[in-house]
N, C-alpha and C positions, 0 to 999 in steps of 0.2 A: 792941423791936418793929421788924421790917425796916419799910422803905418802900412793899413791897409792901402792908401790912397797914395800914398808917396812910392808903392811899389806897383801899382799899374802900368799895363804895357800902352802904348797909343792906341790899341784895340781894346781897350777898357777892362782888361784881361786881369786876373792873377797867375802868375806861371807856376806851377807844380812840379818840376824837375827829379824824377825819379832816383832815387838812391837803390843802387844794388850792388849784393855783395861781389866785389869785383875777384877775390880767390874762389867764391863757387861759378863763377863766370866763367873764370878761365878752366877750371874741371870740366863742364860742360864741354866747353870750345875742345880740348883734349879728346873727350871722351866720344863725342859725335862729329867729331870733323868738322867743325862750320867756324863759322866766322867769331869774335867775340861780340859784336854787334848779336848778332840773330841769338849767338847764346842767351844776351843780357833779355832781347826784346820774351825768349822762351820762357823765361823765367820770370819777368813780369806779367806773361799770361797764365802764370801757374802752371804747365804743363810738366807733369810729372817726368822724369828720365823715359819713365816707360811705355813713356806715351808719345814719344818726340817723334818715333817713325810713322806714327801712325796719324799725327797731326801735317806733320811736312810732307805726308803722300797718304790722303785718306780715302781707303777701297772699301767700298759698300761691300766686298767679299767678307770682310772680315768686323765691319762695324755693326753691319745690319743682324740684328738679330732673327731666331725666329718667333714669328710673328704671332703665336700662341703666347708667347710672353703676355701679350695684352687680354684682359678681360671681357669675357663675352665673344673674342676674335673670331674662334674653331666656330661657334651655333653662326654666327654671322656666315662665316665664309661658306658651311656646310649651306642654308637657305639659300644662297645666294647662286651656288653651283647649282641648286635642284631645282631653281628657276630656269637657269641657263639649259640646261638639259632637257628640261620637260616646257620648252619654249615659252614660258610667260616673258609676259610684258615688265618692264621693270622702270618704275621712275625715280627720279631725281630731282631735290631740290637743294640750291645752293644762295651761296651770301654774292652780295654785287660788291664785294672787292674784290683783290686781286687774287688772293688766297680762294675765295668762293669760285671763281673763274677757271681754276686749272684747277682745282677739287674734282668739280662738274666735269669736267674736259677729260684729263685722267679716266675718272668712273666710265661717263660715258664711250671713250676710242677705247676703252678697252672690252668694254660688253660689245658696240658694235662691231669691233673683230670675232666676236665670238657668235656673232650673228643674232642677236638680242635686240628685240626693237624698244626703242627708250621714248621716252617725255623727260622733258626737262626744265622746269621751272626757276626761273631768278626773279626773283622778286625786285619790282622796282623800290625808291628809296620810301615814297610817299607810299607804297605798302606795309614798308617796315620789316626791320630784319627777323629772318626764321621762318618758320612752317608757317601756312597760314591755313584759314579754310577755304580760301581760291584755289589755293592747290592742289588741295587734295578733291574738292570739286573736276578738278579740271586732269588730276590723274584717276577718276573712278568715272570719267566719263571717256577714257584714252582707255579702259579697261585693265589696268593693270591693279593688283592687289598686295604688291610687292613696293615699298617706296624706301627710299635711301636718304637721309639728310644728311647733307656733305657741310662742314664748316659752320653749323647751326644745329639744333635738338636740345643741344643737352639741359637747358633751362624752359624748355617750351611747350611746360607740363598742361597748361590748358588745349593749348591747339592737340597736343598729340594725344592727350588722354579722348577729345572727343572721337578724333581718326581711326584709333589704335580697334575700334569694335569691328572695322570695316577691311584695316589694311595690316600686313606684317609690314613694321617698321624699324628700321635699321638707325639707328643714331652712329655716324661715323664722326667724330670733333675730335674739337683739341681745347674748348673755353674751359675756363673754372667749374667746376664741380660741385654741386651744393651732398649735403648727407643723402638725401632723397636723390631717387634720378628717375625718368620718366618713365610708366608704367607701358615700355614699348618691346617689342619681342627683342629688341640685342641695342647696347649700346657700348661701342666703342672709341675710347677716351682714354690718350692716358694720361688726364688730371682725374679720372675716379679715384676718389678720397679712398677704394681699396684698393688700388691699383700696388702692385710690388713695386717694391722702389731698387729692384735688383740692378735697374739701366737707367738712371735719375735722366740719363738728357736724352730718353725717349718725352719727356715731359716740354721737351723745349720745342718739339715738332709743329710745324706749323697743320693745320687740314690737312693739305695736298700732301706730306709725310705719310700722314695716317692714312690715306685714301691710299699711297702706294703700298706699305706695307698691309690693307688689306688686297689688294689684285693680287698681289704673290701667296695670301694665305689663296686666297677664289682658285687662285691656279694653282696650285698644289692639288687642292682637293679636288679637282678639273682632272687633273694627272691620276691621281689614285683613283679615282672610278674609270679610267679607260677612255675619257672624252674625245682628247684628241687623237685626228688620222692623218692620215697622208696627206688627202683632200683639204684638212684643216690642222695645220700643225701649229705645235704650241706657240705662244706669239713670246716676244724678245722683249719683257717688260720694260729692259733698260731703253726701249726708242720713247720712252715717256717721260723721262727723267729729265726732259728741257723743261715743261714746263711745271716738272717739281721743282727744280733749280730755280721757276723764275716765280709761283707761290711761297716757296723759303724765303727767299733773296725777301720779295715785296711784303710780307707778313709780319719784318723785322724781331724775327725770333734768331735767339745767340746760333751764333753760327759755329755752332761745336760737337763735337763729338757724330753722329749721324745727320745731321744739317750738314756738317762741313762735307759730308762723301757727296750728299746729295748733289751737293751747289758744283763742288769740283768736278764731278761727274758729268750731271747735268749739263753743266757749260760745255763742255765737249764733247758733247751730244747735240745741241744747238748749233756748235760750228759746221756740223755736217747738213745744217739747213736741210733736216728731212719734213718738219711739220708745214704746211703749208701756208700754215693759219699766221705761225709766227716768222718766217720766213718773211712772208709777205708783210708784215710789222716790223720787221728790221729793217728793209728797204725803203718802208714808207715814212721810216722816222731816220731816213741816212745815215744808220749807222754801217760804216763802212770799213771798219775792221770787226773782229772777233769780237762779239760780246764777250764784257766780265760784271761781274757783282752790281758795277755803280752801274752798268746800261740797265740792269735789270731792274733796279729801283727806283732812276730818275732821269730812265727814256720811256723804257717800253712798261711799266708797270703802272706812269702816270694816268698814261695812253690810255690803261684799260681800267682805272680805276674812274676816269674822267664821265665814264658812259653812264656807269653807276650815279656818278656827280650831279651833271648835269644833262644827259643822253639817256637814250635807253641801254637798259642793266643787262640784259641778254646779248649784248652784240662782243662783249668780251668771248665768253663761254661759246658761241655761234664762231668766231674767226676763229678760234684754239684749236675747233675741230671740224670746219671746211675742209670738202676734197675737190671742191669748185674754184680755180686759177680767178675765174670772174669774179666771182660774189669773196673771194679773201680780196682782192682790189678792191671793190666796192665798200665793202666792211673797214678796210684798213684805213682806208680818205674818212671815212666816215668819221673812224674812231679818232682821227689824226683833225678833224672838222670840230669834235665834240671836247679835244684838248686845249683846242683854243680856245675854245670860247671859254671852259673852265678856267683859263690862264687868264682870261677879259673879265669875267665874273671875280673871280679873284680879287683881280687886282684892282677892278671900282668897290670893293665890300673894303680891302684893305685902307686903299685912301680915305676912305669916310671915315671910317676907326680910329685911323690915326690923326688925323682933322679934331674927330669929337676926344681924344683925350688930350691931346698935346693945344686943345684950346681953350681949356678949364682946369683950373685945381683940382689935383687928386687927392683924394685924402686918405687913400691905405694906399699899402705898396704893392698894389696889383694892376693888371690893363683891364677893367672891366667895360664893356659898349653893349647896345642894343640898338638894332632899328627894326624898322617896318620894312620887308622887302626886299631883305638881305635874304641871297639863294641857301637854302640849309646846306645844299651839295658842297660850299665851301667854307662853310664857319666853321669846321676843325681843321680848315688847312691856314687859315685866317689867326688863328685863335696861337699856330703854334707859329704863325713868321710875328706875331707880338708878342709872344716868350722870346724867338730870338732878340727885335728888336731893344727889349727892355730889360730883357732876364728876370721878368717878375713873372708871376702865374698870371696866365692872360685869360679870361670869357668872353666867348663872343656869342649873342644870342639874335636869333630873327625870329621878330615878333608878328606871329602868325592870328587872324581870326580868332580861333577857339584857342589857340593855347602857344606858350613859346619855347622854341628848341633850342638849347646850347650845348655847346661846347668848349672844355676847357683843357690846356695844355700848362704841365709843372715847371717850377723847378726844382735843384735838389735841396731840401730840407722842406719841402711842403707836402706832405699828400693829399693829393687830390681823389681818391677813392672813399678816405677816410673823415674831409671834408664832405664831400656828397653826401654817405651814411646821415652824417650828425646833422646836415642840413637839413635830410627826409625826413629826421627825428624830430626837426623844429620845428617842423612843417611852413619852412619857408620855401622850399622846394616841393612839387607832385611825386616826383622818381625822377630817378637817375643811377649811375652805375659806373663803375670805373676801374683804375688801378690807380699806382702811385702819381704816373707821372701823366695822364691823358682819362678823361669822364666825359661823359654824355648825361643831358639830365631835361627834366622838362619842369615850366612851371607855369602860373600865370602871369599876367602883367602887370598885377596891382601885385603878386609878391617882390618884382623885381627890386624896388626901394630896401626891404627887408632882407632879401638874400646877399643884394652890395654887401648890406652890413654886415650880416654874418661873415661870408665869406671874408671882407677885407678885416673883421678882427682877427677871425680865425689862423690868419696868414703873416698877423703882424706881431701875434703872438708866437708861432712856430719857428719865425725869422727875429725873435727878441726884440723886434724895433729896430734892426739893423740893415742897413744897406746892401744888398747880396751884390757880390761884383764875380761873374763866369770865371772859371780857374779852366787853365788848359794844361792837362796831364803831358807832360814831355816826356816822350821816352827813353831817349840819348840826347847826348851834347857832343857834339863833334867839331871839327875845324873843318874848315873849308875842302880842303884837302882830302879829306876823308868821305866826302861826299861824293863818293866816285861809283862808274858802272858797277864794278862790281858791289858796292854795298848796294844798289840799286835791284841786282839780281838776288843775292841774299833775301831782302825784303820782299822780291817777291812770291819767296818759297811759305810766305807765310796767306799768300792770297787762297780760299777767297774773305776777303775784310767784308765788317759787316758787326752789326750790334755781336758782343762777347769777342771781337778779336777786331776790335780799328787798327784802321791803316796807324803807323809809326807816324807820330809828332815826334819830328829833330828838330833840336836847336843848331844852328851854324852861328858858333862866335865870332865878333870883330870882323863884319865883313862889310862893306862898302856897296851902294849902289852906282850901277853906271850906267849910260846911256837908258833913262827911261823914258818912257812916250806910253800915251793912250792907244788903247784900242779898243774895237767892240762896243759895248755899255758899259762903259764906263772901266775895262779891265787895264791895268798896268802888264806892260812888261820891262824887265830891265834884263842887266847882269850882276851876280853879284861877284865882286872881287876880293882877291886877299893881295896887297901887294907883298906881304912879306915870303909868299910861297909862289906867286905870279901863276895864280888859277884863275879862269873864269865860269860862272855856273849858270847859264841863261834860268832866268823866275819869272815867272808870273805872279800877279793879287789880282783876284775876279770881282770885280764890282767895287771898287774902294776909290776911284777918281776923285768921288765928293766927298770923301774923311778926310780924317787927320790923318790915319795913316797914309792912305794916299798923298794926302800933301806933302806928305816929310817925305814920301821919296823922291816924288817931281821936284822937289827943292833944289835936288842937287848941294846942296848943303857940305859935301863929301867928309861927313862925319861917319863915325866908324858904330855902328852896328850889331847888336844880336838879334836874329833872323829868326823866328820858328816856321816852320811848315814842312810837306810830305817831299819826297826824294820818288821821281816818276819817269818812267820811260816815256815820251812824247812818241805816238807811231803814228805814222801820216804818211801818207801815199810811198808805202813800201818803203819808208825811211824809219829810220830809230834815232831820237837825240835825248839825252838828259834833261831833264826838266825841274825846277825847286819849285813848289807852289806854295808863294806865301802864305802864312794863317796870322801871322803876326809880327810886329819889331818893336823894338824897345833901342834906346839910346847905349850903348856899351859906356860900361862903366871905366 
């Protein structure tokens, strides 16, 4: 038995226990008044000294740039104002995620404040993402000669190049860049390969970022020609910013630097429940305190990503910006109708997946499937609960008539962008496209035999032939004792969490479980204790009944313990109690 294997957790884990310098710890803690906790956690996020106040209380006064920084912004924002003014029609087309949803939403509550009659295009999935030629059919027959692509363009040199004779076209994005960029009157991007690199995490924006930072370029230029009156005065950009907070949140771009104002913002813009659309989307999915970060990525983002899925892809972008009480009701059941089902889709694509590998030898270290008849809306969600499942890079593909769609989801030390490339090159694949850790790609079904192959050398090579076991970064080691409210409020001067700033993994040493029992699906609750300080800390583990881990706690065993997981305010009906939410244990040594 390697080493590697004698030190797993009963979550199958490797632990990664941060080391940091504990005298620049405590300079910190001196120097900004905080706790040495939050100092330690500051400094594992790299956060420079000079950045500290402006991480722990971030004001879009002082983050946001101005929005001339970006290339092509002023001719954009300038065309965009001399439409609004000399009353053209103005359309929109957006992506059926979540990002694409409140792009579109954004763009459009903000032109129709300004009294600008729009078209708005979401392309369903079996359309295909980007511009297309229905579109622009369908805006040259709404008469408008002005089009905006929100969260889509900047790769979609055919469609746009045919459009481009007929219409001025606005590329508003945020995807990867090629040298070339489309031959359309303004494209604003700032991954353009010339873009200045003066404000690096203007690059981390998701759409809806870049869609608000242009409305404030539009309204500027709106302001310097004299536009607004009395009759129509300038609108308050920031009542949009819920649903930037909730395209940021759902887009899972790093939550730093101008994301983190957005999102901190946002969300307290949302608490005032002014938007109708999503108001009435809180309420239809029970959330019944304050949204924060996780509502936004796995309540109300599923929601609307689900319509796209397996619904219609318009009904996000249509509830965002209802000013009808009735049709946001009708919209919300719907979208709340079309989550389930994706949750029911799901979850019969998954069992079969996991039926067909866990009932045959595998012969590389990946979860590869196919069938006939599997809904495409969920094989990348499919694709990535068998990365969890196995921690191997997982494909899941549905094989269609004329041709087959997959989807795949990484681990660390495999690219899967890089894979895809060299697969197009072998032509065991048709296309595809990706990043490191998540690809989409298409082929036929007489390649799939040969791209297994590829793919599972390619993976068994990058992994040396060795067994990849998840490591979970810790980021303090505390005693029981120490796990108290106030380190609780500490951590949460560091919300809002989210990809480039996760919530804090604590370990709690030597603690005991007590009184545990099932609840729910399968969730544990117990207490955990220290008799030698005589503390109790109520925990949770969500879904672990049927592990190991589970079992070693229902054991009752009253062996002594180290604990990892998140330190959480529990709110519920106007009450606050402490909470420890397991992620793992291991046997104390």
């Amino acid at each position: 038995m390697d080493n590697q294997t004698t030190n797993l957790s009963l979550g199958q884990n490797l632990w990664n226990i941060a080391e940091i310098d504990e005298r620049r710890a405590e300079l910190l803690c001196r120097q900004e008044n905080i706790s040495a906790s939050l100092a330690k956690l500051l400094i594992l996020r790299k956060i420079p000294p000079n950045a500290i106040a402006g991480f722990l209380n971030p004001k879009l006064a002082t983050l946001t740039p101005d929005p001339s920084i970006l290339k092509d912004m002023d001719k954009a924002a300038e065309r965009i104002a001399e439409a609004v003014i000399n009353h053209q029609k103005i359309a929109i087309i957006g992506d059926y995620d979540v990002d694409g949803a409140t792009s579109t939403s954004v763009m459009r509550l903000f032109l129709t404040y300004l009294g600008v009659s729009t078209a708005v295009h979401i392309p369903e999935r079996e359309e295909g993402y980007g511009p297309s030629d229905l579109a622009f059919q369908e805006f040259s027959d709404f008469g408008a000669n002005l089009v905006l692509t929100v969260d889509c363009g900047t790769s979609a040199f055919e469609v746009l190049n045919r459009a481009a004779p007929n219409f001025d076209i606005i590329v508003i994005d945020h995807h990867e860049a090629e040298t070339k960029l489309p031959d359309v009157y303004a494209v604003v991007n700032p991954k353009r390969l010339d873009q200045s690199d003066e404000r690096p995490d203007l690059a981390y924006m998701a759409a809806v970022g870049v869609v608000f930072m242009t409305i404030i370029a539009i309204n500027r230029a709106l302001r310097q020609k004299g536009f607004y009156t009395q009759d129509l005065p300038e609108p308050k950009l920031m009542q949009w910013l819920d649903l930037v907070a909730l395209g940021t949140v759902c887009d899972v771009v790093p939550l730093l630097g101008l994301n983190r104002a957005f999102v901190t913002q946002g969300l307290k813009i949302m608490a005032e429940r002014k938007n109708l659309g999503l108001k009435t989307l809180i309420d239809a999915a029970n959330i019944s305190e304050k949204p924060d970060a996780y509502h936004l990525g796995f309540v109300l983002g599923p929601r609307i990503n689900a319509c796209g899925r397996v619904g219609k892809a318009s009904i996000g972008s249509r509830l965002l910006c209802s000013a009808n009480p009735i049709e946001a009701l009708h919209l919300a059941e719907e979208m709340n109708t079309y989550n389930q089902e994706r949750k029911d889709v799901e979850c019969f694509v998954l069992e079969q997946a996991v039926e067909m590998l866990e009932g045959s030898p595998q012969t590389y270290p990946m979860a590869f499937v196919a069938s006939k008849g599997w809904h495409q809306g969920v094989i990348g969600i499919v694709a990535g609960r068998l990365k969890e499942r196995y921690n191997l890079p997982a494909f899941v593909m549905s094989i269609e008539e004329d041709e087959v769609k997959g989807s795949a989801r990484s681990i660390e030390g495999v690219d899967l962008g890089a894979l895809i490339i060299a697969a197009k090159e072998k032509g065991v694949i048709t296309k595809g496209g990706g990043h490191t850790m998540a690809a989409g790609f298409s082929l036929t079904e007489e390649q799939i035999p040969a791209f297994r192959q590829f793919a599972g050398e390619y993976i068994a090579k990058s992994l040396n032939n060795t067994k990849p076991y998840p490591i979970l970064n810790i980021d303090l080691s505390l005693s029981l004792l120490a796990a108290n409210s106030s380190l609780c409020e500490e951590l949460e001067r560091l919300k809002p969490f989210g990809t480039g700033n996760p919530e804090p993994l604590i370990l709690l040493r030597d603690v005991y479980f007590q009184k545990p029992y099932i609840i729910g699906s399968g969730h544990i609750k117990c207490e955990l204790t220290n008799l030698a300080a005589n503390t109790r800390l109520p925990a949770i583990a969500f879904k672990v009944a049927d592990t190991e881990l589970g079992n070693e706690i229902l054991s009752q065993r009253h062996d002594c313990y180290d604990v990892v997981g998140t330190l959480r305010f529990n709110r519920w009906n106007n009450s606050t109690s402490l909470q420890f939410i397991i992620t793992d244990i291991k046997r104390a040594k």
